[in-house]
N, C-alpha and C positions, 0 to 999 in steps of 0.2 A: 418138484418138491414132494417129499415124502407124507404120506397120511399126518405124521406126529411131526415135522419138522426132518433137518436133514433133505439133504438130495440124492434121491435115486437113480441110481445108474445102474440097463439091464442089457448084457449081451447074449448073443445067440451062434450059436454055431450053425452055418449052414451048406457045408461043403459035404457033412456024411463024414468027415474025419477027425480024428480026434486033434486037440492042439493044445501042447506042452506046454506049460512055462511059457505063457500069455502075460504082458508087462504094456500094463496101459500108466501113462504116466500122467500126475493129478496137477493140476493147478497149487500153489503153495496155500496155506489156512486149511487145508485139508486135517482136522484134529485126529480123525481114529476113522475105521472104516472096517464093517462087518458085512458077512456074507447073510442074507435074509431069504426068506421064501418068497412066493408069490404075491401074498399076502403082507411080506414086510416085516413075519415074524423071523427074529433073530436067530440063525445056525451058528453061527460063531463068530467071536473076532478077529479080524486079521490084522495082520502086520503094516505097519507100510516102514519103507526102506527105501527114502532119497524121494518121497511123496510116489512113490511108485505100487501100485497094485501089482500082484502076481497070483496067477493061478492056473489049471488045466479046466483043459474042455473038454466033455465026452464028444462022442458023434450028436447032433443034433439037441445038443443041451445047451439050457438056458439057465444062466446064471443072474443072479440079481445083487446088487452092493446098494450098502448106502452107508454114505461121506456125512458124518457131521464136521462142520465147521469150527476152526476154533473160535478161539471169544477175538473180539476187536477192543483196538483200545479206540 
């Protein structure tokens, strides 16, 4: 669980190569999902398409996301 709510999710590349078009698939109630720093502060938002993240990895990068939820009835 993230500082403010939401759930963080951080991946890491550790093979030394880069990887394209990375497709981690979410659980459903996934409402919106943005890419964040370290810290949790927001870089941008992304997409999601069919609950699916997508993104590239440099060599030895670490990336961090966080999933807010949508609302329950």
């Amino acid at each position: 669980m993230g500082e403010t709510g939401g759930i963080v999710l951080r991946v890491y590349e550790a093979n030394g190569r880069p990887a394209a078009n990375v497709k981690i698939r979410l659980p459903g109630g996934v409402a919106s999902a943005a890419e964040v720093n370290l810290i949790e502060e927001s870089i941008r938002k992304l997409n999601l398409r069919n609950n699916t993240l997508s993104f590239d990895l440099h060599p030895y990068e670490i990336k961090t996301f966080k999933l807010e939820p949508g609302k329950t009835n």
